[in-house]
C-alpha positions in Angstrom: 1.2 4.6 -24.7 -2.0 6.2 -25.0 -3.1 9.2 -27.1 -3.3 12.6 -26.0 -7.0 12.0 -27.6 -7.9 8.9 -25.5 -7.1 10.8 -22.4 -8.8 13.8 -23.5 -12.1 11.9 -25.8 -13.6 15.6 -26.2 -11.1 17.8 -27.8 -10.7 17.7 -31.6 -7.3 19.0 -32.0 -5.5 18.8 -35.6 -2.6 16.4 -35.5 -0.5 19.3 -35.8 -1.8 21.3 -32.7 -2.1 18.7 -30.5 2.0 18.0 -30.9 2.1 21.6 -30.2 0.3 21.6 -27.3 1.7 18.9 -25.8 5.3 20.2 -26.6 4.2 23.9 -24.8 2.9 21.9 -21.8 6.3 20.2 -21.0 7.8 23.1 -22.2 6.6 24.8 -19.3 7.2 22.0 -16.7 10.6 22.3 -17.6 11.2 25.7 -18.0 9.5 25.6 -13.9 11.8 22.9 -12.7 15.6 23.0 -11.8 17.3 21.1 -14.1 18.0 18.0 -11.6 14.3 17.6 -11.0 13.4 17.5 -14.3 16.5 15.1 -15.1 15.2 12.8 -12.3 11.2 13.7 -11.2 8.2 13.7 -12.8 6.0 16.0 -11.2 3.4 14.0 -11.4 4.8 11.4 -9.3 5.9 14.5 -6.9 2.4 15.4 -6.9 1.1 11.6 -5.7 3.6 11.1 -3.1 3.5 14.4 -1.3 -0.4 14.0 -1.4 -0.3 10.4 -0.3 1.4 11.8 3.3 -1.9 13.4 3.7 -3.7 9.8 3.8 -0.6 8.5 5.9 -1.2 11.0 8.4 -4.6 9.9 9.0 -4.7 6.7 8.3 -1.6 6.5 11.3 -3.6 7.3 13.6 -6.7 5.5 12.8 -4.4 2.5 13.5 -3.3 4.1 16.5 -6.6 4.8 17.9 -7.7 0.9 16.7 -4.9 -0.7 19.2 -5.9 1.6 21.9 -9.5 0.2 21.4 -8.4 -3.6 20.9 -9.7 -3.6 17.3 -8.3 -6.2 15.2 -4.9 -4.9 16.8 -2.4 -7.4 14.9 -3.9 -6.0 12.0 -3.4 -2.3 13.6 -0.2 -3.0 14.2 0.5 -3.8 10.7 -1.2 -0.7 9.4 0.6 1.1 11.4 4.4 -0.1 11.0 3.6 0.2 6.8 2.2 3.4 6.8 5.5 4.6 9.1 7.5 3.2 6.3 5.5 4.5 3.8 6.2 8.1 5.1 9.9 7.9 5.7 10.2 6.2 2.1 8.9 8.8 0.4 10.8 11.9 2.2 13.8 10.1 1.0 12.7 10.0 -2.8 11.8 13.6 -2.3 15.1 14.2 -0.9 17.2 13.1 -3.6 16.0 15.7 -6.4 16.4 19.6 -6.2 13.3 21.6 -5.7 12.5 25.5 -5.7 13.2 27.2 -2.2 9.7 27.5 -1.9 8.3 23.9 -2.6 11.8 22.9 -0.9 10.5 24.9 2.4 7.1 23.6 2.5 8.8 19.7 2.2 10.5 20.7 5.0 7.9 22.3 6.9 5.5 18.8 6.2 8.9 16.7 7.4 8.8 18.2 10.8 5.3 17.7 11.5 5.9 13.8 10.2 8.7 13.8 12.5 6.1 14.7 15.5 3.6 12.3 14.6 6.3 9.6 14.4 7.3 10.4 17.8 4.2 10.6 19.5 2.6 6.9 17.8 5.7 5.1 20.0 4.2 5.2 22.7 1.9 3.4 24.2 -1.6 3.8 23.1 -4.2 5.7 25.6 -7.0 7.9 25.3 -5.3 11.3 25.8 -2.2 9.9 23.5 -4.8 8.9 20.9 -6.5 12.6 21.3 -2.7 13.7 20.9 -1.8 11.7 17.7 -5.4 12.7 16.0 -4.4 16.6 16.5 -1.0 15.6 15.7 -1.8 13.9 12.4 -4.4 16.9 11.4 -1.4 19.1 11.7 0.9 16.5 9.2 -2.7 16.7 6.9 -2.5 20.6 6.8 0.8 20.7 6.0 0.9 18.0 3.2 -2.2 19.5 1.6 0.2 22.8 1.1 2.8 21.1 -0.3 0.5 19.1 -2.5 -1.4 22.4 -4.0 1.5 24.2 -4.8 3.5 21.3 -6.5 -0.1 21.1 -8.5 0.5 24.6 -9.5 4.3 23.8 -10.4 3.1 21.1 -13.0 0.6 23.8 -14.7 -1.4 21.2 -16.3 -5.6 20.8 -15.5 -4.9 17.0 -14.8 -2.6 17.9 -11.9 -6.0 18.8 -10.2 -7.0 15.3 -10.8 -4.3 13.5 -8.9 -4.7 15.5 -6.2 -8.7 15.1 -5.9 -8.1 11.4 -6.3 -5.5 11.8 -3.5 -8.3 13.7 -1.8 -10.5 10.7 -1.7 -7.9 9.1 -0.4 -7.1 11.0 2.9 -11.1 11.4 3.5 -11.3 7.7 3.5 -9.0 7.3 6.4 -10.0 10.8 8.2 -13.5 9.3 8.3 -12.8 5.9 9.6 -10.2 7.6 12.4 -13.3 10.0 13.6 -15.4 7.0 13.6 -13.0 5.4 16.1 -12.4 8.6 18.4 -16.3 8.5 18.4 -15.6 5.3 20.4 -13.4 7.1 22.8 -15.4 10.6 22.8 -18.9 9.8 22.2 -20.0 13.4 23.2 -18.1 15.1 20.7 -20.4 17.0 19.2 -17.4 18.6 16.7 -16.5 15.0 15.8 -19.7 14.0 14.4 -20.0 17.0 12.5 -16.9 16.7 11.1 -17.8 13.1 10.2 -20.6 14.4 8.2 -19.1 17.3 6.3 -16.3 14.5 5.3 -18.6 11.9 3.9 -20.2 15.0 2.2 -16.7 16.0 0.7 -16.3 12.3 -0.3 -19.3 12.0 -2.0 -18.8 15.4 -3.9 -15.3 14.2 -5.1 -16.9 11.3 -7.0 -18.9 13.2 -8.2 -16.5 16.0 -9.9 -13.9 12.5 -10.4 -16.6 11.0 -12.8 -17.8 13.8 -14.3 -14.2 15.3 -15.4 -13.4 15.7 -19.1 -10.2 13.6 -18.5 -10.6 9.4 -18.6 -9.3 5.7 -19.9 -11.0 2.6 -19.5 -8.4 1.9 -16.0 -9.8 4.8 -14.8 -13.5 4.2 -15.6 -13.3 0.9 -13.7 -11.9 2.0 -11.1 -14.0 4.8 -10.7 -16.5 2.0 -10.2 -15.1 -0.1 -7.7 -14.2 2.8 -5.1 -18.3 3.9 -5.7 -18.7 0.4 -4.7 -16.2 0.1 -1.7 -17.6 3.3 -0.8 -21.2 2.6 -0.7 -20.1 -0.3 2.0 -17.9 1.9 4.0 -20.6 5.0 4.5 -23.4 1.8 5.2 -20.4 0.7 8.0 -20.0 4.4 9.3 -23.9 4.2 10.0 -23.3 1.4 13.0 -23.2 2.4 16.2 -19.2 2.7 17.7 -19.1 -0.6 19.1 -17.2 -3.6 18.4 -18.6 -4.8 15.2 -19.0 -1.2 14.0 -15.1 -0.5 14.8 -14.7 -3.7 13.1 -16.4 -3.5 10.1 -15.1 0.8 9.4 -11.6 -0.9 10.1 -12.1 -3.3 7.5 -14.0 -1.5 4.8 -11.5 1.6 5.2 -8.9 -0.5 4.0 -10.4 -2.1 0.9 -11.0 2.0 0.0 -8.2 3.3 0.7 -6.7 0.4 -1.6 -9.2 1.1 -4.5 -8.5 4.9 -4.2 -4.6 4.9 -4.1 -4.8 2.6 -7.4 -7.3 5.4 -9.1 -4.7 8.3 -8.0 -1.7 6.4 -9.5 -4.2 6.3 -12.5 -4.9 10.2 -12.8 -0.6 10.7 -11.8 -0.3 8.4 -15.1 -2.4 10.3 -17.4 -0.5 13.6 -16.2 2.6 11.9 -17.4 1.1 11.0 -20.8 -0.2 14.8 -20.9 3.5 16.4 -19.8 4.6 14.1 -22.5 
């Protein structure tokens, strides 16, 4: 297990404080929890896998709107059928620990608008049912991030903010390559492309605050590396015009990010853990 020091290289706590400070932190947690969720949840992990519907949501209908296009569509379809799973899995690890009848209303709340999305994507795909699914997932997005902020203020710890701007990354990956294929279906959208903008924008200032934040480990440093990397490839594939190699190459490279940045989140949701002790 790794040092409270290693995860924090700039602090230069006494041996004795730093126990202390590590025993006041779970303290807390604990003292915030009902007893079953702190018997059987971290809230770290609580954290990553309410975020994580927030990428699901998007990144469901990016899949959506790819086999209404015909891109890669056996691939889609994959995409698509996971990320489903992924959703329903994680209600039902949610549902089997105890939460506060605020954070317990707000899972709910987020369930329902998964519920509607779910519905919707069995359909066949067209271009008002894609339109549809996009508003739809949006909704699931808004409703996740909610959940996800004030679970982050539950865990009252500064590295809770971490795993959900890692998370953050995540969602903006898939957002951004979903937009890219509605651009395909709405060229004129003159909402669209800004929206694509202010996104890669937002993506761009997360690395920025992820690199320069006082918490890391080597895992993380790397990491932080490869998804610069995947995401230098995905923005140059977001420059091609919406056509077939374009819708190609964002389906693609969305993927490889999306797969860099869910690694670096678990990352951030471990050091939480080694910080909640």
């Amino acid at each position: 297990m790794k040092s409270f020091d290693s995860l924090f290289p700039l602090r230069q706590a006494q041996p004795g404080r730093r126990q202390v400070l590590r025993a006041g932190a779970a303290l807390t947690l604990l003292a915030a929890l009902p007893l079953a969720a702190q018997a059987r949840l971290a809230i770290a992990t609580a954290i990553n896998r309410t975020a994580r519907n927030r990428a699901l949501s998007q990144r469901i209908a990016k899949a959506y709107a790819q086999l209404q296009l015909g891109i890669l569509p056996d691939r889609a379809r994959e995409v698509l059928t996971t990320a489903r799973q992924l959703v329903s899995s994680g209600f039902k690890e949610m549902g089997q620990h105890e939460w506060p009848a605020d954070i317990g209303k707000l899972l709910a709340q987020l369930h329902a608008e998964a519920d509607k999305l779910d519905s919707l994507v069995t359909q066949a795909p067209t271009k008002d049912s894609v339109l549809q699914v996009s508003a739809q997932a949006d909704r699931m997005l808004d409703a996740a991030n909610t959940a996800t902020l004030a679970l982050e203020k539950l865990a009252q710890a500064g590295t809770a903010k971490l795993v959900n701007e890692a998370g953050h990354q995540r969602w903006l990956s898939q957002r951004l390559a979903k937009n890219y294929n509605l651009r395909a279906i709405s060229p004129e959208d003159k909402a669209l492309r800004e929206q694509l903008q202010a996104d890669a924008q937002a993506f761009r200032h997360g690395m920025d605050m992820l690199a320069k934040a006082p918490i890391s480990t080597p895992a993380i440093r790397v990491q932080l590396e490869l998804a610069q990397g995947q995401w230098m490839f995905f923005d140059a594939a977001l420059q091609r015009p919406a056509d077939t190699r374009g819708l190609e190459a964002v389906a693609t490279t969305s993927e490889r990010l999306i797969e860099v940045t869910n690694q670096l989140t678990d990352l951030y949701e471990g050091a939480l853990k080694e910080v909640l002790g």
